[in-house]
N, C-alpha and C positions, 0 to 999 in steps of 0.2 A: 567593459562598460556596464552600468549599471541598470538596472530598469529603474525609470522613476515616476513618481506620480502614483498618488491612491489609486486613484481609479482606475489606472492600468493594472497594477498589482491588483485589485481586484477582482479585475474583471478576468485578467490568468488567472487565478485561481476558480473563479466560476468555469472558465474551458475546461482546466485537472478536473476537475470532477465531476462536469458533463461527460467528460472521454472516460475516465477511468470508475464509472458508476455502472457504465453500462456496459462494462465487462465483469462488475461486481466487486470492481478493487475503491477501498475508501480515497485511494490516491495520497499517501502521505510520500511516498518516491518521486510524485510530481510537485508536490508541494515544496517537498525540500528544494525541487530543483528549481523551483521559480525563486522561492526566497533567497535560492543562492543566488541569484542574477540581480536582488537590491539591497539599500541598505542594510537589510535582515542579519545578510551573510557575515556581519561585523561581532553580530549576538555570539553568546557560548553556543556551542554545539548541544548543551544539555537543554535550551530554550530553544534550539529549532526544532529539536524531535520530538519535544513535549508539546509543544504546540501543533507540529502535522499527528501526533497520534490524536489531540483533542478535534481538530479535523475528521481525521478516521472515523472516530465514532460517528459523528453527525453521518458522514458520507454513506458509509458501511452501515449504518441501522437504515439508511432510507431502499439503499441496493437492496438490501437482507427481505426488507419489506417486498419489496415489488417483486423481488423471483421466487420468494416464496410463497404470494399470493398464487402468483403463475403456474406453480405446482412445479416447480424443480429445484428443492431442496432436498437432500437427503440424510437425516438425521444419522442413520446408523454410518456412509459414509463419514460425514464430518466427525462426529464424537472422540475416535483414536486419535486422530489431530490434536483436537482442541485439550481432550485430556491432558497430551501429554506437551503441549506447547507450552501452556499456561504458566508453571514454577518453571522454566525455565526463560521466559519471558520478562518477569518479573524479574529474577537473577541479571538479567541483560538491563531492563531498567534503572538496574540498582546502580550497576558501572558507569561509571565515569571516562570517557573519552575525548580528549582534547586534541588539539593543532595536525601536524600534518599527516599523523596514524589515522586522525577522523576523515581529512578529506580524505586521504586514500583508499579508504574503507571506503569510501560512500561513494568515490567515482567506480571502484569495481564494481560493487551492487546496479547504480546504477547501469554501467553498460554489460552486466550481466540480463538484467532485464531486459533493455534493450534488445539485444543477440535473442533470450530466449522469445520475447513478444514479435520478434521476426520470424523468425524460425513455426511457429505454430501456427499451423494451416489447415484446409482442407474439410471433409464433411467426416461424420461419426455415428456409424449405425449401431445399434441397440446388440447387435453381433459381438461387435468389438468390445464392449464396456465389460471387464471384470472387475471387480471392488479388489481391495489389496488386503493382504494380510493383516492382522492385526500387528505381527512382529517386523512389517515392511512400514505401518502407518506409526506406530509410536516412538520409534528413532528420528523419522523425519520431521513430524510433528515437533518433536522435542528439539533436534537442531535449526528447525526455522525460527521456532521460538525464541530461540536463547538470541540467534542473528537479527530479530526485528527487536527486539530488546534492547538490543549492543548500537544499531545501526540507528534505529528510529523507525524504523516502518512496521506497517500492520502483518507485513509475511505475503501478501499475497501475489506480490511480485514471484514468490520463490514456489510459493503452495498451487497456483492454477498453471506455472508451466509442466508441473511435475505430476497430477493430474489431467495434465493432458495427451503429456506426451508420455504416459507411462498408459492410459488407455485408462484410466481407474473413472472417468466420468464424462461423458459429454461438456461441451462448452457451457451450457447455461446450466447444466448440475452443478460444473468448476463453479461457477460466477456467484451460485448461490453459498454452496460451501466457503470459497474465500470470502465471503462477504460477511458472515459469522466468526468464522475465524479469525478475520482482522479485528473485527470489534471487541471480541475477546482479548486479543493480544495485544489489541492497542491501551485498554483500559487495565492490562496485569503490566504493563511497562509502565504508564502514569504512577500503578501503584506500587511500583517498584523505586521509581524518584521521588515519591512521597514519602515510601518508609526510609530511604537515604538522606533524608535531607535536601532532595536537589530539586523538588516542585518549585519552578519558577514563572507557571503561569500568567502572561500577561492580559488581563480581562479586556481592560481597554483596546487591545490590541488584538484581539482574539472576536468580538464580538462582532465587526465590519466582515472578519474572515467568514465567519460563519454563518452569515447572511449571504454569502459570494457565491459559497460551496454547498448551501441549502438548496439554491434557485437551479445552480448547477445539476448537483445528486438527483434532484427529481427530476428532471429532463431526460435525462442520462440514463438512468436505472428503469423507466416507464418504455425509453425506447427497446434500450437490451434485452429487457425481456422479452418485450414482444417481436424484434427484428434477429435474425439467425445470424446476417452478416458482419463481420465487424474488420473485415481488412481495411478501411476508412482509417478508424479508430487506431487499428495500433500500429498503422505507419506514423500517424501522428505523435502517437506516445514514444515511440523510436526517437525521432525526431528532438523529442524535447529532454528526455532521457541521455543521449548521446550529445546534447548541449549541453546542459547541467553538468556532466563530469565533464568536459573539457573545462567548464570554466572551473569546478573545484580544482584541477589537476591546477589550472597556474596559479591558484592558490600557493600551492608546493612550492613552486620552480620561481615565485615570486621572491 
């Protein structure tokens, strides 16, 4: 069944990005997952991930703002990341993926995140935190890249589990780093279906959203930073995550 009515779809999409700002993710994994539930989902799959990355951005630069006012960014952290995400981002961009490899791909991702946003728990002392190798951060940097590229989302679904559960950052050092990260990767995948030929931006359609997930991102992102807790939050992204691919999957089996 479909979601219908504007102003339900947009008022989901204001939630995505009050929940997922204030863990520092632009939310483009919940975006897909909503527009999978209307109309939307009838779009190419190269119009649904161009549009959650133009999301991204908005989202992710507001996140990026608020935890890095808050003093938990870390610059030499993120950089191997982002260096080496970037051309392979864009590469992912460039790719074209259609019908039932897309949904399948995107329901793994999503109940990927899912699994991993359940799973991450607990408190993180200044003890525990080592930064990662440079030759541990530029493989993964580069294959998260290539996969928010290929997939549609900004990576941070993939980069603050792995960050967190690898010990390389506390929870709102992750939030500020993904939150950079996405909006880089989201803006080298734009410019990777620009240089393909496959920008298909809808303005009209595009400008409500961003009005939805403006009101949201700042809510969201102002709380995050200054609130430590966030089990609330990612039961809920569970939740809507672990929807969202069920209904891509009868996509398939339809």
């Amino acid at each position: 069944m479909f979601i219908e009515g504007e102003f339900l779809i947009l008022f989901l999409l204001f939630l995505i990005a009050l929940l997922y700002s204030s863990v520092g993710h632009g939310g483009a994994s919940g975006y897909l997952a909503i527009l999978s539930l209307t109309i939307y989902a009838e779009y190419d799959s190269g119009w649904l991930k161009q549009h959650a990355w133009a999301l991204n951005l908005v989202v992710a630069a507001i996140a990026f703002y608020h935890y890095k006012k808050a003093g938990f960014f870390n610059l030499e952290l993120a950089i191997p990341f982002i260096v080496a995400s970037v051309p392979f981002a864009i590469i992912g961009g460039f790719m074209k993926v259609d019908g039932a490899f897309y949904d399948t791909l995107l329901s793994i991702t999503l109940v990927w995140a899912a699994y991993k946003l359940f799973r991450i728990g607990g408190d993180f002392s200044k003890e525990e935190i080592v930064a990662p190798r440079i030759a541990y951060a530029l493989p993964i940097g580069g294959a998260i890249g290539l996969m928010s590229g290929f997939i549609g989302v900004g990576g941070g679904i993939f980069l603050s589990p792995i960050l967190l559960l690898k010990k390389w950052a506390d929870p709102k050092t992750a939030a500020a780093t993904a939150a950079l990260f996405i909006w880089v990767n989201s803006m080298a995948g734009l410019i990777g279906a620009k240089a393909s030929g496959q920008l298909v931006i809808d303005i009209d359609i595009l400008l409500p959203f961003i009005v939805a997930v403006v009101l949201g991102g700042f809510l969201g992102a102002k709380y995050g930073s200054e609130n430590a807790r966030q089990s609330l939050i990612r039961t809920l992204l569970v939740v809507v995550l672990i929807v969202a691919s069920i209904k891509r999957i009868s996509y398939i089996l339809v």
